[in-house]
Biopython code that builds the backbone (N, CA, C, O; Angstrom):
import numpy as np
from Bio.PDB.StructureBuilder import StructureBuilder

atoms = [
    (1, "UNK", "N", (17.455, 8.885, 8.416)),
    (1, "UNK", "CA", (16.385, 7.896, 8.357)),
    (1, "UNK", "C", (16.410, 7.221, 6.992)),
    (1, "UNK", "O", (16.593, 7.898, 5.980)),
    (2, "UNK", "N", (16.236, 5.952, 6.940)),
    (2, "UNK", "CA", (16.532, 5.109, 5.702)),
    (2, "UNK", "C", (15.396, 5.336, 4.881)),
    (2, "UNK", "O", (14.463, 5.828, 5.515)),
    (3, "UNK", "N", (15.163, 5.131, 3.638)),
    (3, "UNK", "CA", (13.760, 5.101, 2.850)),
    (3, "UNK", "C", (12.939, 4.434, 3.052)),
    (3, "UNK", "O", (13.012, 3.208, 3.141)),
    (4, "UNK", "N", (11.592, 5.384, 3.214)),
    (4, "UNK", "CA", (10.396, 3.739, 3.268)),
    (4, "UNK", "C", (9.791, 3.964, 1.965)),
    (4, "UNK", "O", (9.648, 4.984, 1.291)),
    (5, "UNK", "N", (9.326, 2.191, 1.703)),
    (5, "UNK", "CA", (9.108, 2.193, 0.792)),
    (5, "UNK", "C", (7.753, 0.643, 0.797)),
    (5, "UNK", "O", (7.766, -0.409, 1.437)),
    (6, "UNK", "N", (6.699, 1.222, -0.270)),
    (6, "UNK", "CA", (5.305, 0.734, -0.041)),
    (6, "UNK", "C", (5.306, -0.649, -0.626)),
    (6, "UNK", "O", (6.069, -0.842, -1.572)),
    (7, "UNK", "N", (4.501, -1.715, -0.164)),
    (7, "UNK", "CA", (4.432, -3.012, -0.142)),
    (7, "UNK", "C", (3.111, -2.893, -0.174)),
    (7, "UNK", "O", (2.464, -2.075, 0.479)),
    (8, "UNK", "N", (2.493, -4.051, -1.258)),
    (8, "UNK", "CA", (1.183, -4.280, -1.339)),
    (8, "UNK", "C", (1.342, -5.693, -1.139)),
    (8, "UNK", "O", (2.431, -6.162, -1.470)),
    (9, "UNK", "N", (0.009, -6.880, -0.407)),
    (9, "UNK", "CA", (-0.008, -7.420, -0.098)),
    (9, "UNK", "C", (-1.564, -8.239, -0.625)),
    (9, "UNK", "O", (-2.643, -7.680, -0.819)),
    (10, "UNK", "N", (-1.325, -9.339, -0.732)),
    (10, "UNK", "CA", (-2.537, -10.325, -1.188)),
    (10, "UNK", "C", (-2.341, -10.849, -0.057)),
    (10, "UNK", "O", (-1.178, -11.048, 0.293)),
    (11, "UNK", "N", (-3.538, -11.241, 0.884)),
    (11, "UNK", "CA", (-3.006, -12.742, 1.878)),
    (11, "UNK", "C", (-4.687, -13.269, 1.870)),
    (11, "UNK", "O", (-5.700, -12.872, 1.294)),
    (12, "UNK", "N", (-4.357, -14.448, 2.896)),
    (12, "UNK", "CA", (-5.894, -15.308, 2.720)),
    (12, "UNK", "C", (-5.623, -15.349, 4.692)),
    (12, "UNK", "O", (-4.673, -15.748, 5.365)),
    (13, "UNK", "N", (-6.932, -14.746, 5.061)),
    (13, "UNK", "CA", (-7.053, -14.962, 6.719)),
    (13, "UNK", "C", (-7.049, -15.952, 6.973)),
    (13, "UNK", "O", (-7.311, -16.826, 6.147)),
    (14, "UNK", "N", (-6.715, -16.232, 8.364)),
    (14, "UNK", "CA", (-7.367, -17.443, 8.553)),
    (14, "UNK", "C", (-8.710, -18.300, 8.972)),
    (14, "UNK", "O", (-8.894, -19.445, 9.385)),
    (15, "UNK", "N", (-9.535, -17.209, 8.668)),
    (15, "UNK", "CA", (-10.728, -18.023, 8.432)),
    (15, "UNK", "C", (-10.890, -18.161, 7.098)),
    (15, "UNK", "O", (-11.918, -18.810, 6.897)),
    (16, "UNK", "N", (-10.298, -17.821, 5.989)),
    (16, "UNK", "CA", (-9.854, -18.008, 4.366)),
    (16, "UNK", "C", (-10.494, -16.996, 3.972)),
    (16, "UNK", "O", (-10.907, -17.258, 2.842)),
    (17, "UNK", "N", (-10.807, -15.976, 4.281)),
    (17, "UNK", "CA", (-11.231, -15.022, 3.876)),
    (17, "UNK", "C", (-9.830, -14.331, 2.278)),
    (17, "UNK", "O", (-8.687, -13.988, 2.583)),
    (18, "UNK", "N", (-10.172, -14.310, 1.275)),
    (18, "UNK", "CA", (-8.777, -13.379, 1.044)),
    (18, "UNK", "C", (-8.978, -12.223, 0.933)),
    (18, "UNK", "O", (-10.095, -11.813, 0.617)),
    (19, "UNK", "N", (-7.907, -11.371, 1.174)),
    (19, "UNK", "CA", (-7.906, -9.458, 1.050)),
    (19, "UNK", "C", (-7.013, -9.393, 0.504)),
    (19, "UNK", "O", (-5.939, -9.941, 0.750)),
    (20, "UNK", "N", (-7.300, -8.683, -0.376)),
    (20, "UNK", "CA", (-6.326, -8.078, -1.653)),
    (20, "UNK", "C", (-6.176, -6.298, -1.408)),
    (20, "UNK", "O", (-7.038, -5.610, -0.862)),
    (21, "UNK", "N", (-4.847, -5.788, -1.970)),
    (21, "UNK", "CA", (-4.898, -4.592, -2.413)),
    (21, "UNK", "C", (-4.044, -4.021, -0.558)),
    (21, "UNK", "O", (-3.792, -2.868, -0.208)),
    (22, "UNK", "N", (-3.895, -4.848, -0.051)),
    (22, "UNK", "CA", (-3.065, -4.242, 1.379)),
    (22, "UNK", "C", (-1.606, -3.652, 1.233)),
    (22, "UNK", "O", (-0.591, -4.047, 0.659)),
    (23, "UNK", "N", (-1.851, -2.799, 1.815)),
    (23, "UNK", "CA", (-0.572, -1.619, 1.798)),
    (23, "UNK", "C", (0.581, -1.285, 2.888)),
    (23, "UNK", "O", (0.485, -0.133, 3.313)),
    (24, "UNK", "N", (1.382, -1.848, 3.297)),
    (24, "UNK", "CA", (2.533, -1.008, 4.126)),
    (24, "UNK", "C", (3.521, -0.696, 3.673)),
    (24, "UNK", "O", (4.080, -1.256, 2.731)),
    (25, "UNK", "N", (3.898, 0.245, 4.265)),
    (25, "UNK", "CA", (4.932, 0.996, 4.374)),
    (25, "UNK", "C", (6.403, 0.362, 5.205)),
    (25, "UNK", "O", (6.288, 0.082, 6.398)),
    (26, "UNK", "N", (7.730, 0.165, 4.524)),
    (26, "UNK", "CA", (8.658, 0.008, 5.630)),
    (26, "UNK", "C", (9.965, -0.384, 4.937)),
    (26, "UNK", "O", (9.987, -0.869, 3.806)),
    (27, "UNK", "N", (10.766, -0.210, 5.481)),
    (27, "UNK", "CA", (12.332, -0.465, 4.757)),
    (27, "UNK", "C", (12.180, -1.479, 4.337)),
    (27, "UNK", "O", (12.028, -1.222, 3.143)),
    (28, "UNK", "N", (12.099, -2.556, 4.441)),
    (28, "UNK", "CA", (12.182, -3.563, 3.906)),
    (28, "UNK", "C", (10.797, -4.661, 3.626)),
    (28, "UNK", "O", (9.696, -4.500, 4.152)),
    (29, "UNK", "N", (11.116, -5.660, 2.785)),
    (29, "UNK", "CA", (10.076, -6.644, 2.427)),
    (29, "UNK", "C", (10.021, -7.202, 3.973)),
    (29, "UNK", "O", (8.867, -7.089, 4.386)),
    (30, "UNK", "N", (10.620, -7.588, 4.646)),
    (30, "UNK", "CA", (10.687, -8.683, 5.576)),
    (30, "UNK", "C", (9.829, -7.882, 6.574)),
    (30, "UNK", "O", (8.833, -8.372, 7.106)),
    (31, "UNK", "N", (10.316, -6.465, 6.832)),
    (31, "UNK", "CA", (9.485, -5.642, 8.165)),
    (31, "UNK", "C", (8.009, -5.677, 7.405)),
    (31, "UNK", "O", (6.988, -5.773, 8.086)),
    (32, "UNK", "N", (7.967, -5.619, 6.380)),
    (32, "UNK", "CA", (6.793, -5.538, 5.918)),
    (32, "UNK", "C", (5.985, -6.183, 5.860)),
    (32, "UNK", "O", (4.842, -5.726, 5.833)),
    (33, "UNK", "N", (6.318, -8.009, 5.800)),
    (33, "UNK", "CA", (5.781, -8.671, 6.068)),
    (33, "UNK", "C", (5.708, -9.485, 7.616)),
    (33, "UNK", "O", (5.211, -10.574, 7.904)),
    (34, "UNK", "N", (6.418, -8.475, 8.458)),
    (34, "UNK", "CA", (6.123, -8.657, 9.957)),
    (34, "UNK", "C", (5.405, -7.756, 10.606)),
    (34, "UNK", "O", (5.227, -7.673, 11.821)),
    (35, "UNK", "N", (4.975, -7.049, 9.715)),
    (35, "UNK", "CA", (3.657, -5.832, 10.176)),
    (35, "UNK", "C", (2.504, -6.848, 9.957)),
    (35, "UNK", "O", (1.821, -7.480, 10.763)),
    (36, "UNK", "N", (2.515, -6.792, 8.490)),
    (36, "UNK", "CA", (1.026, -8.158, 8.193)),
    (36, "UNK", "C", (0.844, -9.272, 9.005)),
    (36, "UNK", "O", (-0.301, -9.480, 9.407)),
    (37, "UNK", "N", (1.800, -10.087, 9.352)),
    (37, "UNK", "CA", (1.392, -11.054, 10.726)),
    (37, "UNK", "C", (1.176, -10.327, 11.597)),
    (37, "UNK", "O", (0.069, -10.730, 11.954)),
    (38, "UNK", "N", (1.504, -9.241, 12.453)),
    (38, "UNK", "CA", (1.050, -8.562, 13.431)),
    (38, "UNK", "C", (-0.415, -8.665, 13.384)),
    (38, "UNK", "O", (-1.117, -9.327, 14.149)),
    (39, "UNK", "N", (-0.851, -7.827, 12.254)),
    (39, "UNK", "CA", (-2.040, -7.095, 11.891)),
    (39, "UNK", "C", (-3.260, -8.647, 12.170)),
    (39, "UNK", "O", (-4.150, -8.898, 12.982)),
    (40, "UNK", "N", (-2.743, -9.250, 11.180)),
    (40, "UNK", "CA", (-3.705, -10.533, 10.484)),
    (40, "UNK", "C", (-2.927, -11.724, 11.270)),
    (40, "UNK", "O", (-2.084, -12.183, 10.499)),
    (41, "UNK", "N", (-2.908, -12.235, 12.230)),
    (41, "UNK", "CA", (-2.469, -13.046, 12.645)),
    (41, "UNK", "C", (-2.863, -14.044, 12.424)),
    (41, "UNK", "O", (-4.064, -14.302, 12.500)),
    (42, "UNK", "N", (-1.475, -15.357, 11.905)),
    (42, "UNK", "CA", (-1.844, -16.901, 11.504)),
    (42, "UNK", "C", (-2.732, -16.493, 9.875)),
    (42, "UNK", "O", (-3.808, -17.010, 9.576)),
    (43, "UNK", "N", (-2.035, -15.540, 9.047)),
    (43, "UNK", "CA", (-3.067, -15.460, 7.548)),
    (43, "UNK", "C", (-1.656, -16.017, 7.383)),
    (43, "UNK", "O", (-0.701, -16.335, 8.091)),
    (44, "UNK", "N", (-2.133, -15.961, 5.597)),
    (44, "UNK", "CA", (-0.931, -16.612, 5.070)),
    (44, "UNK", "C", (-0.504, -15.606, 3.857)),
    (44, "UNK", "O", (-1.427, -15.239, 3.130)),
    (45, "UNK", "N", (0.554, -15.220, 3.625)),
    (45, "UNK", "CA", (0.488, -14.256, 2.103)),
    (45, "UNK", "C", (0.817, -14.925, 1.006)),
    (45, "UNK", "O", (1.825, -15.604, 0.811)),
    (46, "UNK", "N", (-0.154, -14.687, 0.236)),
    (46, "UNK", "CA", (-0.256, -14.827, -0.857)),
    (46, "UNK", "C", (0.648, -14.771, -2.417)),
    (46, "UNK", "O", (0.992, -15.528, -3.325)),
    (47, "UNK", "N", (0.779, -12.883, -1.883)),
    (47, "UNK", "CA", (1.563, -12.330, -2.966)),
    (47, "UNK", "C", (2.084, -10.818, -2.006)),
    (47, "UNK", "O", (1.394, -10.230, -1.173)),
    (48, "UNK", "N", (3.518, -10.460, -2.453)),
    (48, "UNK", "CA", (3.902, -9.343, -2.143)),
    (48, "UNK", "C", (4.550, -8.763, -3.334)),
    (48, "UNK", "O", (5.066, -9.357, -4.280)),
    (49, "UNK", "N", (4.435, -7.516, -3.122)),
    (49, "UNK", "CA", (5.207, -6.833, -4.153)),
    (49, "UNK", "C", (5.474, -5.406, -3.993)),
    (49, "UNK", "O", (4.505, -4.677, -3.782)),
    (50, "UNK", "N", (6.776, -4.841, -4.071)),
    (50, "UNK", "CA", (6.845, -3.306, -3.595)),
    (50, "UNK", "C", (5.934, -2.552, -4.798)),
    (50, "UNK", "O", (5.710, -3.030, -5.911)),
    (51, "UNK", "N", (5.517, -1.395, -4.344)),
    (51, "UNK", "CA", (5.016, -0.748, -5.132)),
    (51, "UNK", "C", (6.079, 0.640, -5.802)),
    (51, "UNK", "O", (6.722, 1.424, -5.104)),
    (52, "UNK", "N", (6.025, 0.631, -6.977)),
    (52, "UNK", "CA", (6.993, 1.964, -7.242)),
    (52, "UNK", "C", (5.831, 3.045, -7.938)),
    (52, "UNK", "O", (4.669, 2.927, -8.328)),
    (53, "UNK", "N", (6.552, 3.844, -7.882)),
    (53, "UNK", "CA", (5.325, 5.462, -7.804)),
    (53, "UNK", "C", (4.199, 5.381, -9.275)),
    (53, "UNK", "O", (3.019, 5.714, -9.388)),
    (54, "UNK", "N", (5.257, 4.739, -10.348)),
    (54, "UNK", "CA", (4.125, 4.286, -11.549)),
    (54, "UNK", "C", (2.740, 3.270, -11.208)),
    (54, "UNK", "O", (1.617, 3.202, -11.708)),
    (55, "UNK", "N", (3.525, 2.435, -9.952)),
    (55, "UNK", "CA", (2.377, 1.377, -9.865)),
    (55, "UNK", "C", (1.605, 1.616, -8.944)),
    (55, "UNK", "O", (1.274, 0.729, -8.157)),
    (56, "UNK", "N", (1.091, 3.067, -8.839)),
    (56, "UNK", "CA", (0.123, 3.271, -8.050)),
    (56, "UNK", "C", (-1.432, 3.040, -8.535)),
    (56, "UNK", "O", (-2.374, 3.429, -7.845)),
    (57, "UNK", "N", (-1.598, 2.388, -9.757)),
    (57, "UNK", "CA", (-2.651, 2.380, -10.375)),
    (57, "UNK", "C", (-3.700, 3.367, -10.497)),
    (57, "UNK", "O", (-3.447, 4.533, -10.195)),
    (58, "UNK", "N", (-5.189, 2.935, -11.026)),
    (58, "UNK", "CA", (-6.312, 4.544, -10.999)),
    (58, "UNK", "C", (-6.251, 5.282, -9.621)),
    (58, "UNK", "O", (-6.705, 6.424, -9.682)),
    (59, "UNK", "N", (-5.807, 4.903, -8.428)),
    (59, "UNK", "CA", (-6.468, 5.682, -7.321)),
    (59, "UNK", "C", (-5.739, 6.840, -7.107)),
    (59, "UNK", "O", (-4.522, 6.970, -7.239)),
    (60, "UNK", "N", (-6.319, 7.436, -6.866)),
    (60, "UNK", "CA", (-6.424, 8.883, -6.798)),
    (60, "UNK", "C", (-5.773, 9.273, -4.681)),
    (60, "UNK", "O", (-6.209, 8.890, -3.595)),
    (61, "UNK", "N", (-4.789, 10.037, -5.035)),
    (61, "UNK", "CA", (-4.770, 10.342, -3.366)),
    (61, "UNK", "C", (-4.596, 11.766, -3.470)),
    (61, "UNK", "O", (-4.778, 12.528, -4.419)),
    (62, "UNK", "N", (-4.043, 12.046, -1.793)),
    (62, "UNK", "CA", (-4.845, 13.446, -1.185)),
    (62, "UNK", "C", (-4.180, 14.452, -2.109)),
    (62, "UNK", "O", (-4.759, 15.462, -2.509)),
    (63, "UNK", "N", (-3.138, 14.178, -2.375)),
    (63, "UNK", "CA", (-1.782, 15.204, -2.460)),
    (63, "UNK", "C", (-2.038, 15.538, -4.285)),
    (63, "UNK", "O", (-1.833, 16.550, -4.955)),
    (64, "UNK", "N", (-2.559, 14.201, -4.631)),
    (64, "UNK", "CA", (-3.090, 14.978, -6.344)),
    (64, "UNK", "C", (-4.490, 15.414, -6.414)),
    (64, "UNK", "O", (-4.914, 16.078, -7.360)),
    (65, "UNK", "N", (-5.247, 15.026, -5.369)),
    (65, "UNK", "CA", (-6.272, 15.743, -5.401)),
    (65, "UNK", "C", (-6.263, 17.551, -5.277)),
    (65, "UNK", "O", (-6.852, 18.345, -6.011)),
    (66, "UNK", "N", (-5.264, 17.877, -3.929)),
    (66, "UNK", "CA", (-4.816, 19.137, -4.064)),
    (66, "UNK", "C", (-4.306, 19.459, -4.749)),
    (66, "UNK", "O", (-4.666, 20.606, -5.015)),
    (67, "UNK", "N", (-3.488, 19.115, -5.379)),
    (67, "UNK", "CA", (-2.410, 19.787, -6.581)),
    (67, "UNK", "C", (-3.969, 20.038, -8.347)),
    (67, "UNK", "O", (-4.253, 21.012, -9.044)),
    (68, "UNK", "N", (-4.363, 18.934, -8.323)),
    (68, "UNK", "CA", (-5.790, 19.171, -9.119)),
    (68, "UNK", "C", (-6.548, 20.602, -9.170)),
    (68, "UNK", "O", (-6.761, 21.398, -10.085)),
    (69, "UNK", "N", (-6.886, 20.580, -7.676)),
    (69, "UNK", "CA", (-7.810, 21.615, -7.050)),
    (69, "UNK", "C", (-6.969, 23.052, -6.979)),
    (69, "UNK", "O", (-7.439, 24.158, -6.712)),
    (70, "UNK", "N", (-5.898, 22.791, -7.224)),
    (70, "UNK", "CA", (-4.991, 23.880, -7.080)),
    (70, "UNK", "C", (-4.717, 24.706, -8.450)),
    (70, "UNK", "O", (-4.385, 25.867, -8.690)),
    (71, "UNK", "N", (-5.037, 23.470, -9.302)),
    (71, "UNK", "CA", (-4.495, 24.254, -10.543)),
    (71, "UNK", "C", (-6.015, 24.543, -11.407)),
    (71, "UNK", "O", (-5.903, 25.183, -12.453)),
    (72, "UNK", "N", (-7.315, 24.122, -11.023)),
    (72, "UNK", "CA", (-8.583, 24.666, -11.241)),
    (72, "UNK", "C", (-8.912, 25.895, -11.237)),
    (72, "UNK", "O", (-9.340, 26.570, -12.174)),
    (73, "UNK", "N", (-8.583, 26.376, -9.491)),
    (73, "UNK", "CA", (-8.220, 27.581, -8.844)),
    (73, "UNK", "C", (-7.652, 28.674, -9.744)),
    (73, "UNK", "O", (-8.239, 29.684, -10.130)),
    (74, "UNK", "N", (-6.162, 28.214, -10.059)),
    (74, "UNK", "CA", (-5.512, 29.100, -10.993)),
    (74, "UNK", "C", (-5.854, 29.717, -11.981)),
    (74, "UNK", "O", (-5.524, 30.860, -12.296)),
    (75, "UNK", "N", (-6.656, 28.868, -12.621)),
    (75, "UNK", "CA", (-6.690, 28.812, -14.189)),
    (75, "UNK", "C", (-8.157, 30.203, -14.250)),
    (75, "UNK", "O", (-8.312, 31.050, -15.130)),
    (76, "UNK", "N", (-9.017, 29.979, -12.990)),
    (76, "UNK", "CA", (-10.308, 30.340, -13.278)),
    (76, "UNK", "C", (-9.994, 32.422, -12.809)),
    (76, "UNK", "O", (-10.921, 33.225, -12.916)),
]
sb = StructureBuilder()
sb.init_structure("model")
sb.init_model(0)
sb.init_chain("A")
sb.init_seg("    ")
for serial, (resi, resn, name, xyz) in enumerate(atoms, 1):
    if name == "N":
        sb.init_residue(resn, " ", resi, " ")
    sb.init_atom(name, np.array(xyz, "f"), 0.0, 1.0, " ", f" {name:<3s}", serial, name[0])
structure = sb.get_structure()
């Protein structure tokens, strides 16, 4: 199985709504941006950009939350 790899997405709906901060997953830019027309049909994108593991910015997910909670555990 080839690598997937995360795509964040700016687009403007088409009622012009814009949403920022959208996320897929997929081998490539192009599948990635044929998920988002799926999803949001007739939006327009804005901005794409893969994400690499530094540019995950402040948010916090499940897997460091456990590893967190894991090493609390330990320590106490």
């Amino acid at each position: 199985m080839a690598d997937m790899r995360k795509f964040g997405f700016r687009i403007k709906t088409r009622g012009g709504m814009v949403v920022e901060n959208l996320m897929v997953q997929a081998r490539e830019r192009a599948d990635a941006e044929s998920r988002i027309q799926q999803i949001y049909r007739n939006c327009e994108i804005l901005d794409c950009h893969e994400l690499t593991p530094d540019s995950r910015g402040d948010g916090v997910d499940l897997e460091s939350m456990i590893s967190l909670i894991s090493k609390q555990d330990d320590s106490q």
